[in-house]
Rosetta silent file (secondary structure, phi, psi, omega in degrees, C-alpha in Angstrom):
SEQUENCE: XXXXXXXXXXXXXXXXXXXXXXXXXXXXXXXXXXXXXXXXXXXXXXXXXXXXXXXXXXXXXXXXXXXXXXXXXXXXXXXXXXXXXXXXXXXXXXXXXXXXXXXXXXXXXXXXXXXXXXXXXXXXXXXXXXXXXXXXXXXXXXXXXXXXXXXXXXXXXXXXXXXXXXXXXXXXXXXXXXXXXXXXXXXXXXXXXXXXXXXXXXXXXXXXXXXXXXXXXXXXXXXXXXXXXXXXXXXXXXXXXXXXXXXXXXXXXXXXXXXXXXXXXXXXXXXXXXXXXXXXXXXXX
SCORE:     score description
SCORE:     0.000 S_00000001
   1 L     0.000  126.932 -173.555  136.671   97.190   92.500 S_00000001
   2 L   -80.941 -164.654 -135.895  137.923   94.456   94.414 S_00000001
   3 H  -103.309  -58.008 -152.752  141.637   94.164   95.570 S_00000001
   4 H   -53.589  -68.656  162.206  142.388   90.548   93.006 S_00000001
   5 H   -12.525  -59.531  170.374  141.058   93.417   90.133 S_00000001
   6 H   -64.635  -37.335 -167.432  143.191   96.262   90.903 S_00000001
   7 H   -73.548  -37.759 -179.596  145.997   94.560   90.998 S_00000001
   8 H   -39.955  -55.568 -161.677  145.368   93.445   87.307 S_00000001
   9 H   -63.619  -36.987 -177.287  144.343   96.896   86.416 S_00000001
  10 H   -80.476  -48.535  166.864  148.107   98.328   87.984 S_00000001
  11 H   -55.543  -48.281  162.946  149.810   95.167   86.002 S_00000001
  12 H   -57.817  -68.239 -156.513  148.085   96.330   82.766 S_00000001
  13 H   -62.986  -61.770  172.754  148.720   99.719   83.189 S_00000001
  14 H   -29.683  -74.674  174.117  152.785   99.197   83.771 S_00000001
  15 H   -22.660  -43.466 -171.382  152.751   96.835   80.982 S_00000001
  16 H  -119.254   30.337  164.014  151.526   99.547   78.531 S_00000001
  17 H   -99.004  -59.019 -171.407  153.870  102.483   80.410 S_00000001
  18 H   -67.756   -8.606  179.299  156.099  100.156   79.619 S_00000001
  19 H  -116.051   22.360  171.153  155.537   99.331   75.745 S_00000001
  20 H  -107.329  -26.128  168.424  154.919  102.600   75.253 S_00000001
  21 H   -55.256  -58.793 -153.010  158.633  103.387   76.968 S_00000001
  22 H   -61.685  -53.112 -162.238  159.768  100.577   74.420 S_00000001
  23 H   -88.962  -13.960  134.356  158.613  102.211   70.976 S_00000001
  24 H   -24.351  -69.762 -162.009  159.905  105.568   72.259 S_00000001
  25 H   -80.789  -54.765 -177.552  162.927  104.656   72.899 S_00000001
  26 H   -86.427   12.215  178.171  163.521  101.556   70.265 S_00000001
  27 L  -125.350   46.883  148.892  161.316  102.463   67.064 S_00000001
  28 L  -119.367  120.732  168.086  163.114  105.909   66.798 S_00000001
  29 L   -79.295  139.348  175.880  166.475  105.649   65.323 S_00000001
  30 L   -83.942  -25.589  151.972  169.242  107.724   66.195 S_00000001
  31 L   -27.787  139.098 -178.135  170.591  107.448   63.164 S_00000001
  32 L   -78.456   36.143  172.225  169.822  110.055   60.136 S_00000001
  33 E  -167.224  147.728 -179.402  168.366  107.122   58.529 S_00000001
  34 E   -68.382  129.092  168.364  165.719  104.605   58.156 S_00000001
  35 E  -124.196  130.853  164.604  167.259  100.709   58.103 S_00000001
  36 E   -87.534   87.621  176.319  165.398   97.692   56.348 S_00000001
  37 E   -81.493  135.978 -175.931  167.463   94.760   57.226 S_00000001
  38 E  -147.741 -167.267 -169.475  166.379   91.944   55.386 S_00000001
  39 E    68.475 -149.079  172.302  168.042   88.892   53.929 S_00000001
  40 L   169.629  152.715 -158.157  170.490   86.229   55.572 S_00000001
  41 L   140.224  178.682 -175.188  173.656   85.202   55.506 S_00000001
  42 L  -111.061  -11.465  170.908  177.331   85.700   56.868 S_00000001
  43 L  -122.593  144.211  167.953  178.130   88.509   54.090 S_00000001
  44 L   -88.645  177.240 -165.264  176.414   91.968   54.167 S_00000001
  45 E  -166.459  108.437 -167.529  175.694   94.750   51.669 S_00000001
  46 E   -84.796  111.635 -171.511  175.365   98.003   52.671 S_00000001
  47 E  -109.516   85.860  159.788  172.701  100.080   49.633 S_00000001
  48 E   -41.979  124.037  178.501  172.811  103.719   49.922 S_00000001
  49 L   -98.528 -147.354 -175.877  170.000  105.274   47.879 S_00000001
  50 L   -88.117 -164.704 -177.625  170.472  108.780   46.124 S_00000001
  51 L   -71.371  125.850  156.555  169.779  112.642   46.437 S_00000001
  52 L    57.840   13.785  160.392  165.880  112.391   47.800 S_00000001
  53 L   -84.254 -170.725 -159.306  165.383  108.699   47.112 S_00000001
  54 L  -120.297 -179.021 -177.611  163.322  106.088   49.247 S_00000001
  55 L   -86.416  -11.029 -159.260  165.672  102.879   50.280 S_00000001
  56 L   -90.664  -13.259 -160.143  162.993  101.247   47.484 S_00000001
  57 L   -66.039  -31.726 -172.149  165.132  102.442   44.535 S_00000001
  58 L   -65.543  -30.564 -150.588  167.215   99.094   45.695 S_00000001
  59 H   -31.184  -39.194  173.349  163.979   96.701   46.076 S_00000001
  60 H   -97.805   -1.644 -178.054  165.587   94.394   43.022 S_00000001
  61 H   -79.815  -14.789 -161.273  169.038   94.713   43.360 S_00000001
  62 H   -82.375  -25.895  174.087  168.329   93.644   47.180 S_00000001
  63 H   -50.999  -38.207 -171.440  166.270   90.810   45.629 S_00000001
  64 H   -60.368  -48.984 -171.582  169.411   89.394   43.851 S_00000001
  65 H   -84.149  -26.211  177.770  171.263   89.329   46.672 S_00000001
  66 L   -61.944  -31.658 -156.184  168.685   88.278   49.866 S_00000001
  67 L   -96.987  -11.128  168.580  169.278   84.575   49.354 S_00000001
  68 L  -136.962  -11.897 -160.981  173.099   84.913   50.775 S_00000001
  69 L  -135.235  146.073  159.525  173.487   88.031   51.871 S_00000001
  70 E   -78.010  123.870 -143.271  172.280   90.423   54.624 S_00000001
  71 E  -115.680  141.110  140.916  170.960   93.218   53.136 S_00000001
  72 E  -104.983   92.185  169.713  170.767   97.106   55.075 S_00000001
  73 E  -105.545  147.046 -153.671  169.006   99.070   53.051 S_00000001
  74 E  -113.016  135.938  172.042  168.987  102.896   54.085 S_00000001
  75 E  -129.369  139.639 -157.660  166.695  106.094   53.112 S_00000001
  76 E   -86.355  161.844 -178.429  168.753  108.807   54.527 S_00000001
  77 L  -105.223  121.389  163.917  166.472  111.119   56.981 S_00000001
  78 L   136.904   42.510  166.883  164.264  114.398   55.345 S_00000001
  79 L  -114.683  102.056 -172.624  164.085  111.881   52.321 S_00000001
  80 L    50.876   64.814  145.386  160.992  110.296   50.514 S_00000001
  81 L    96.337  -22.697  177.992  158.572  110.506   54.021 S_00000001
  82 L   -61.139   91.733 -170.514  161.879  109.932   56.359 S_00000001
  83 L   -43.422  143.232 -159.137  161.664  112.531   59.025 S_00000001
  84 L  -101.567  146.871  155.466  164.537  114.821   59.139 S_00000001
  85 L   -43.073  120.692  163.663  167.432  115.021   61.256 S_00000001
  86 L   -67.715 -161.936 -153.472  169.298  117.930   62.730 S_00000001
  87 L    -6.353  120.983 -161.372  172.716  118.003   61.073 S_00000001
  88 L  -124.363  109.378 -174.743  172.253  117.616   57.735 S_00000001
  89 L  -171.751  144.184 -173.638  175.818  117.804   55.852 S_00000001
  90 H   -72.539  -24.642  167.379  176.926  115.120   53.436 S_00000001
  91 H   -91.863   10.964 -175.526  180.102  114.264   55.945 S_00000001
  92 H  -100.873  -42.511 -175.413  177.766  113.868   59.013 S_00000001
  93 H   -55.530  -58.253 -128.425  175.701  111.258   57.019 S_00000001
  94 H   -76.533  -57.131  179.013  178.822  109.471   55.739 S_00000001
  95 H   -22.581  -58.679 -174.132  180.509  109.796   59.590 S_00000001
  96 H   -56.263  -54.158 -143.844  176.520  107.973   60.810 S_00000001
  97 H   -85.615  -41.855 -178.630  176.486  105.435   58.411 S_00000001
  98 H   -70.218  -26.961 -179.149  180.330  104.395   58.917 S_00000001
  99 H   -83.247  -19.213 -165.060  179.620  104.660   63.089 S_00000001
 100 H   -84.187  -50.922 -156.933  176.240  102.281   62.311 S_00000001
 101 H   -66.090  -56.752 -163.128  178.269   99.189   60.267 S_00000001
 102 H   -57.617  -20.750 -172.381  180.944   99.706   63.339 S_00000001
 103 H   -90.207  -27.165  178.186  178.342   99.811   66.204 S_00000001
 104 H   -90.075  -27.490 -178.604  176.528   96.571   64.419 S_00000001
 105 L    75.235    9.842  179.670  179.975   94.561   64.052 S_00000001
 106 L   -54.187  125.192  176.631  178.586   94.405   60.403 S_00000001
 107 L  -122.147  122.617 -159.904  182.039   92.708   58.847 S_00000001
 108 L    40.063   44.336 -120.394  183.237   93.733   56.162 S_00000001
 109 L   -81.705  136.054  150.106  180.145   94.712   54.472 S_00000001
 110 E   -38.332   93.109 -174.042  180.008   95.255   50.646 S_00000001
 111 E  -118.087  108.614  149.407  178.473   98.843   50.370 S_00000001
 112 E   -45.484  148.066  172.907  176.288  100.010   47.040 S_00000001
 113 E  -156.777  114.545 -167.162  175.829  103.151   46.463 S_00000001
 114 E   -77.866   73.977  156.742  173.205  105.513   43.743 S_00000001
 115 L    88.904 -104.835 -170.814  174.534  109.220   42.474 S_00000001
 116 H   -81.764  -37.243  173.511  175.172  110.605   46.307 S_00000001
 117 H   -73.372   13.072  156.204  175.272  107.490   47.884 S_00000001
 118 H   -49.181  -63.715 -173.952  177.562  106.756   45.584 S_00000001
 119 H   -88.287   -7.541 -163.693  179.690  109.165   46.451 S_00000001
 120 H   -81.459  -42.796 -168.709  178.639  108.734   50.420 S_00000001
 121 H   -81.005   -8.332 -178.989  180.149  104.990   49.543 S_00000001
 122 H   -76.274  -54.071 -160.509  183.374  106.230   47.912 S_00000001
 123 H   -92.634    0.963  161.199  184.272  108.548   50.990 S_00000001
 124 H   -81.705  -44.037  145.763  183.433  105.870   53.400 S_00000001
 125 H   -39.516  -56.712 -155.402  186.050  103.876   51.811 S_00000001
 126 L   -90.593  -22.159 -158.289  188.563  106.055   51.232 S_00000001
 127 L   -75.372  -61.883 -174.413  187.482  107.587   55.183 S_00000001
 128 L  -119.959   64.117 -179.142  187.539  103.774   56.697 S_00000001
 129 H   -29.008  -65.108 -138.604  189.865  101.934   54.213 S_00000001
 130 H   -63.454  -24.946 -158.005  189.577   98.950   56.524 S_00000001
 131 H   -58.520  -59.036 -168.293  185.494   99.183   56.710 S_00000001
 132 L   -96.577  133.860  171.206  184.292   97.716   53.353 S_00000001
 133 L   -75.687  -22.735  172.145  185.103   94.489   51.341 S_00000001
 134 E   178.347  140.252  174.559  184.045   96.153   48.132 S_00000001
 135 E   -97.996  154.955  153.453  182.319   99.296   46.736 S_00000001
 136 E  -129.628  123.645  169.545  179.736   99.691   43.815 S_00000001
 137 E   -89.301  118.368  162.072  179.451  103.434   42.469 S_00000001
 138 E   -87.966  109.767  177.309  176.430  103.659   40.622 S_00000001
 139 L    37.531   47.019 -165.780  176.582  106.723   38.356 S_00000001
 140 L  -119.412  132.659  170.438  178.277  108.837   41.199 S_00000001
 141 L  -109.382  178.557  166.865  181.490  111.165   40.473 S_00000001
 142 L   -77.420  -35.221  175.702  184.064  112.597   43.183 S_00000001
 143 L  -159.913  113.789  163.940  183.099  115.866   42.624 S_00000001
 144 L   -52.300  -32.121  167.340  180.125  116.863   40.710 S_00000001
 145 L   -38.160  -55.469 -172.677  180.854  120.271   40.550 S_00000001
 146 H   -50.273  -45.303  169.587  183.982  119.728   38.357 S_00000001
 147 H   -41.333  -42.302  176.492  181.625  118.651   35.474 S_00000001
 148 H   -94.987  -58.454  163.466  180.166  121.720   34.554 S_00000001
 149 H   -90.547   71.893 -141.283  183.454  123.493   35.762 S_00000001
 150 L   -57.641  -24.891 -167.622  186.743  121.994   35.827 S_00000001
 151 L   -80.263   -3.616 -172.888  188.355  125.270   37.451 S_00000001
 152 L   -67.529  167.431  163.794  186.258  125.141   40.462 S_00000001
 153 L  -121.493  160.743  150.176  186.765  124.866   43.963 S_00000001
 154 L   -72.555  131.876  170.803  185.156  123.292   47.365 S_00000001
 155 L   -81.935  127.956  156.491  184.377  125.663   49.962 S_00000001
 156 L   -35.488  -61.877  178.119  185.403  124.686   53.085 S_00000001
 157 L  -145.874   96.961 -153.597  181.578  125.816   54.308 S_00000001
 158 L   -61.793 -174.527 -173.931  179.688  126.599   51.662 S_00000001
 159 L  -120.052   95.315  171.262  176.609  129.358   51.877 S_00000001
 160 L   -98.828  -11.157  178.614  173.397  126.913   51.430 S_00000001
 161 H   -30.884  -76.971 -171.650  170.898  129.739   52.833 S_00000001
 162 H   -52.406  -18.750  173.765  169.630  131.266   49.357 S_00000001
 163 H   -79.181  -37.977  177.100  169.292  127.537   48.095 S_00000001
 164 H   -90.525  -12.315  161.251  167.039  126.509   50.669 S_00000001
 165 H   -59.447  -57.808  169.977  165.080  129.576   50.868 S_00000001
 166 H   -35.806  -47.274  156.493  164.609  129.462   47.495 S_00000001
 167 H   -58.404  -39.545 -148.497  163.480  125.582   47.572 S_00000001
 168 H   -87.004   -5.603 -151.015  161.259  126.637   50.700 S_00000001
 169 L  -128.529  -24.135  174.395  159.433  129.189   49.069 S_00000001
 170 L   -56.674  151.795  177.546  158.206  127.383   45.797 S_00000001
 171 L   -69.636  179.183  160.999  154.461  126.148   45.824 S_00000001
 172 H   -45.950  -68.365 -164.555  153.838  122.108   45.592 S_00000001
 173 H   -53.987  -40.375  167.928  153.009  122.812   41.911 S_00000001
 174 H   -69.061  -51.210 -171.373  156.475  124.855   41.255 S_00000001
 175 H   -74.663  -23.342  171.743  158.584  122.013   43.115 S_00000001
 176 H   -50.265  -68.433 -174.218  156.284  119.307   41.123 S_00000001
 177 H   -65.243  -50.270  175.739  157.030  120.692   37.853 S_00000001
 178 H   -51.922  -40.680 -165.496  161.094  121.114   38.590 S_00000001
 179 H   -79.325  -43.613  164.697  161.096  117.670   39.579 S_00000001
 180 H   -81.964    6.974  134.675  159.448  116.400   36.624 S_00000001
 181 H  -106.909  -25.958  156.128  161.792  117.982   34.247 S_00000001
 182 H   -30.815  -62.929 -134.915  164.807  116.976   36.307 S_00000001
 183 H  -113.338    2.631  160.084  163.995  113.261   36.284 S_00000001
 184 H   -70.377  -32.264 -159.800  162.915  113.873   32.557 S_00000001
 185 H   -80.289  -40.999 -165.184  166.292  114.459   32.061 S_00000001
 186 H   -83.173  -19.161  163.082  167.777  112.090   34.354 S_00000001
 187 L  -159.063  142.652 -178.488  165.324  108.974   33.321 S_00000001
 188 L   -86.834  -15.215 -144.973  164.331  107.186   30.960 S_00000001
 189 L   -87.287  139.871 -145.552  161.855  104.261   32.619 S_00000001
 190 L  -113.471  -63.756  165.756  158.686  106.182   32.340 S_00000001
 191 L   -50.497  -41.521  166.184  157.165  104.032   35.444 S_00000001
 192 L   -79.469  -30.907 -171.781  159.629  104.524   38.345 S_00000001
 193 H   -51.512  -52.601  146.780  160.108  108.065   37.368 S_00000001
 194 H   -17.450  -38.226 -177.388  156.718  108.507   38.758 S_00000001
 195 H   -98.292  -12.391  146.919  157.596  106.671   42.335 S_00000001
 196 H   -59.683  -47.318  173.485  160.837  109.251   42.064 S_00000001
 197 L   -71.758   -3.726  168.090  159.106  112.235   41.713 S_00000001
 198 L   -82.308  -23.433  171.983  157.016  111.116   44.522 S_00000001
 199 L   -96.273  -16.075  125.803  159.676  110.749   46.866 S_00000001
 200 L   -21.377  -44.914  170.930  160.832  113.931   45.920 S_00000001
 201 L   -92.076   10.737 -169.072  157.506  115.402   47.121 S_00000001
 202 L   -97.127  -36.393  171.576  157.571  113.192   50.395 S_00000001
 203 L   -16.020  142.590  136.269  160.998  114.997   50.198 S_00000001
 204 L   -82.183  141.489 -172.971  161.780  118.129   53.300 S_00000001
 205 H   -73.734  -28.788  175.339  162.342  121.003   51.332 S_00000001
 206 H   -67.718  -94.247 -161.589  165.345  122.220   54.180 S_00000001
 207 H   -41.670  -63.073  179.769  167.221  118.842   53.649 S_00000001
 208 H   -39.862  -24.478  172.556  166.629  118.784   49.925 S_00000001
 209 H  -100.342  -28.438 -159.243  168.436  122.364   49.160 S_00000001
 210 H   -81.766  -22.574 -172.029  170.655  122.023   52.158 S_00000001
 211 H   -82.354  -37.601 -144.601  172.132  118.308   51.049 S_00000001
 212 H   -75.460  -53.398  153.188  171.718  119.321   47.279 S_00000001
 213 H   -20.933  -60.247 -161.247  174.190  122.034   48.214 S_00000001
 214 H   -75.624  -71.503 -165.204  176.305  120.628   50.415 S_00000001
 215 H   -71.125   -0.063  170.542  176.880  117.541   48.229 S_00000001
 216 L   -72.603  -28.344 -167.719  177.377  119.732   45.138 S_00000001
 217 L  -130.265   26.745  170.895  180.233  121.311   46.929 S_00000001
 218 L  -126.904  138.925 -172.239  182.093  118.153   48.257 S_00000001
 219 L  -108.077  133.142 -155.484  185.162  117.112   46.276 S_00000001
 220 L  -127.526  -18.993 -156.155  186.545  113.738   47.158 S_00000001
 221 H   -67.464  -52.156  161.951  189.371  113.453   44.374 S_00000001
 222 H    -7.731  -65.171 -160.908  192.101  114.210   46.745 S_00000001
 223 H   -91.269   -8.200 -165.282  191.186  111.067   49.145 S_00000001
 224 H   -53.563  -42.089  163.279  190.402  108.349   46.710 S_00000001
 225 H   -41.167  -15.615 -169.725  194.268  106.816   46.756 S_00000001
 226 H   -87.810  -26.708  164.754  193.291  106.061   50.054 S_00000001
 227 L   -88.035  130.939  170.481  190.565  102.923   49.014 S_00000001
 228 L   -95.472  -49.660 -158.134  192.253   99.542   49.444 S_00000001
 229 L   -81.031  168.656 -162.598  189.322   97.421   48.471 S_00000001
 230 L   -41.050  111.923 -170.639  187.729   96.272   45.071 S_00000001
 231 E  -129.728  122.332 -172.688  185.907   99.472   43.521 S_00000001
 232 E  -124.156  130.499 -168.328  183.435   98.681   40.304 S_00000001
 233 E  -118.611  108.266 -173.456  182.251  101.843   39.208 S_00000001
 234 E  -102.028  124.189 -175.206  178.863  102.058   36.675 S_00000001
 235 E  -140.055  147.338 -161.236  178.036  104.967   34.593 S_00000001
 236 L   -61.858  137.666 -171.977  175.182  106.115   32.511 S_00000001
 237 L   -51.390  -23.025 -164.694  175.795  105.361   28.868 S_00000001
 238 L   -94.077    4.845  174.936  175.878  108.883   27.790 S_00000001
 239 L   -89.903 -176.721 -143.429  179.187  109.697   30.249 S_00000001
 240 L    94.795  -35.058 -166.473  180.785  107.422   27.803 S_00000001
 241 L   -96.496   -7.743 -166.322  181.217  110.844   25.831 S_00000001
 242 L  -108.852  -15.581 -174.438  182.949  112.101   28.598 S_00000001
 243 H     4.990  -59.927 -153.596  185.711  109.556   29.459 S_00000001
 244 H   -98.800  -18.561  162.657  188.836  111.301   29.902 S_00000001
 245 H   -64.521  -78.317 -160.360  187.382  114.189   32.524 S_00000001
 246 H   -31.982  -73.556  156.928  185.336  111.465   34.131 S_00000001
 247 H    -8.250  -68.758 -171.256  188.750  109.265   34.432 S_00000001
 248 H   -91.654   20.104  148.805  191.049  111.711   35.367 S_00000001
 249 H   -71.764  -53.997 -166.642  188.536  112.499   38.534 S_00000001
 250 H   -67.961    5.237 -165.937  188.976  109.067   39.319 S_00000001
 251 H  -104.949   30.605  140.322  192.645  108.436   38.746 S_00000001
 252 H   -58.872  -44.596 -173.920  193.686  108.606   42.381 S_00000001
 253 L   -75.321  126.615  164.798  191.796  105.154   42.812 S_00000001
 254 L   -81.118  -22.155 -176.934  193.950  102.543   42.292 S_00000001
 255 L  -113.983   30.482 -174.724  191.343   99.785   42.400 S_00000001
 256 E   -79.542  157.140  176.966  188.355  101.130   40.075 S_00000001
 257 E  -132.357   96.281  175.352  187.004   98.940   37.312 S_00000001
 258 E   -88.406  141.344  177.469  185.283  101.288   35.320 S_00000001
 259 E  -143.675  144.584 -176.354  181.800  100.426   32.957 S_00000001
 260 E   -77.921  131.716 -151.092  179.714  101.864   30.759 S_00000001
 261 L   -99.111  161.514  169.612  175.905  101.554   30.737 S_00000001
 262 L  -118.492    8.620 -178.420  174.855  100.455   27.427 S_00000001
 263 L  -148.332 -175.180  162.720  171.588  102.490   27.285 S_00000001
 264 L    76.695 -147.695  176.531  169.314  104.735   29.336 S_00000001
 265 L  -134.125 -151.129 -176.830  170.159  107.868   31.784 S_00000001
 266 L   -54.799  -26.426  153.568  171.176  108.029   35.562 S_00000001
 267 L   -92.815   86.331 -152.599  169.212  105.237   37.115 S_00000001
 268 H   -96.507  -31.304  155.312  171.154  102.583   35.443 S_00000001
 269 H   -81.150    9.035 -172.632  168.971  100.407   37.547 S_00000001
 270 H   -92.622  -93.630 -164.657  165.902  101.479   36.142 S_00000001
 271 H   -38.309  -48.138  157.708  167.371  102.265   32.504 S_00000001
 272 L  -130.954   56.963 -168.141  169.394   99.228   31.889 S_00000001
 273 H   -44.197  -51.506 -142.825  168.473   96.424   34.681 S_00000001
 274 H   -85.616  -17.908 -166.236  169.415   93.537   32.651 S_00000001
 275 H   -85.196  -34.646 -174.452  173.148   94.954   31.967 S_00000001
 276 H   -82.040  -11.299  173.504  173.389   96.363   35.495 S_00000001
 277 H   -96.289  -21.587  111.922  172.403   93.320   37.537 S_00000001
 278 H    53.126 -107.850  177.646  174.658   91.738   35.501 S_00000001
 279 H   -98.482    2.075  169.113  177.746   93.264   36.199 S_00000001
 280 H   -92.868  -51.654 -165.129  176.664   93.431   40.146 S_00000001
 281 H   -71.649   -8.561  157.760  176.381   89.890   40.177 S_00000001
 282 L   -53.632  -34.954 -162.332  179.748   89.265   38.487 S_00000001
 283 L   -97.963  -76.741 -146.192  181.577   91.470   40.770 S_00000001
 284 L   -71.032  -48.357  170.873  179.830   90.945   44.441 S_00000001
 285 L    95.407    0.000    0.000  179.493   87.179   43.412 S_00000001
């Protein structure tokens, strides 16, 4: 091999030490979560998705919105195919997500939010008044718990073992079947339920009992007085029956604008898309 040759061969080889250096270091996030950024614009919109959802549950609200706005949409990690993340606790996400807009200069970002990322966007507010320009709660409460039990309490550190053993130890076919009467219950749109219960089996089975847990046993009503900015809160037509519980979680917040779905179940973007994009584009503008 002549000398002109080698040297090539020694340029090449750095070169692909070095772009192999590059997607090591810069196509792994440090973050517990996957970011699409997409859109354009000078205001952003932060879209949490839900317990075990993909960042896709957004794909049309992000549509609405792409033509002015910079869009971050997030699938949290051990979620729909996202590899998972050591600490997994519903205030470590919220903590990541709140250190990510601040690390980005994102200013003053709108931030959506689905069921936990709902509540992930409530407690970001009320955490980092200053952080957000407006929330959207999609069918999210302060504490979920409360619902079945109004006498309950939050555990400081709850006991999540026996849930995730329990999850870890079911077959495909057993966790298949749970999931597909949960999201019977939980939706009506017959076609995305099917790309839910799929991220549910793309799902880690640790993060899926250990979050399910976790966020089951964090109560937020306490901090809510604490959001300054604009809070529009959307709920599934059938809490409607429910009002005055649902309400008096919520009546620390001083700025909520609460609404009523006028059909469906818990993916109110699914269930009633024409009423719920709608009332996002009224409010975010």
């Amino acid at each position: 091999m002549g000398a002109d040759n080698a040297k090539k061969y020694f340029i090449l080889f750095i070169l692909l030490a070095f772009g192999a250096l590059c997607v090591n270091v810069f196509g792994q996030s440090a973050e517990p979560f996957e970011v699409k950024v997409t859109g354009h614009g000078d205001k952003a919109i932060i879209l949490i998705p839900g317990f075990a959802s993909s960042g896709a549950v957004w794909d049309d609200t992000r549509e609405i919105f792409e033509k002015d706005h910079l869009c971050y949409t997030l699938t949290m990690a051990g979620f729909a195919g996202v590899p998972a993340k050591s600490e997994t606790t519903f205030k470590a996400w919220e903590k990541a997500i709140a250190d990510y807009i601040l690390k980005h200069k994102i200013s003053k970002p709108v931030i959506i939010g689905h069921s936990m990322g709902g509540a992930m966007a409530l407690a970001i507010a009320a955490d980092y008044p200053d952080l957000p320009s407006q929330i959207v709660i999609v069918d999210a409460l302060p504490f979920l718990a409360a619902m079945r039990d109004p006498s309950i309490q939050a555990k400081e550190k709850p006991d999540c073992a026996g849930a995730i053993a329990q999850i870890k130890a079911m077959s495909d076919a057993q966790f298949r079947q749970m999931q597909q009467g949960s999201m019977t219950m939980l939706m009506a749109d017959t076609i995305h339920r099917r790309d839910v219960i799929e991220w549910s089996m793309r799902s880690d089975r640790g993060v899926f009992a250990g979050m399910y847990c976790d966020f089951f046993n964090t109560d937020l009503r306490s901090k809510l007085g604490s959001i300054k900015c604009p809070a529009m809160v959307l709920l599934e037509s059938y809490f409607a029956n429910f009002k005055p519980a649902i309400e008096d979680q919520y009546k620390l917040l001083q700025t909520g604008d609460y609404r009523y779905a006028t059909k469906g179940l818990h993916f109110i973007m699914y269930d009633d898309k024409d009423w719920y994009e709608t009332q996002l584009k009224n409010f975010v503008g």
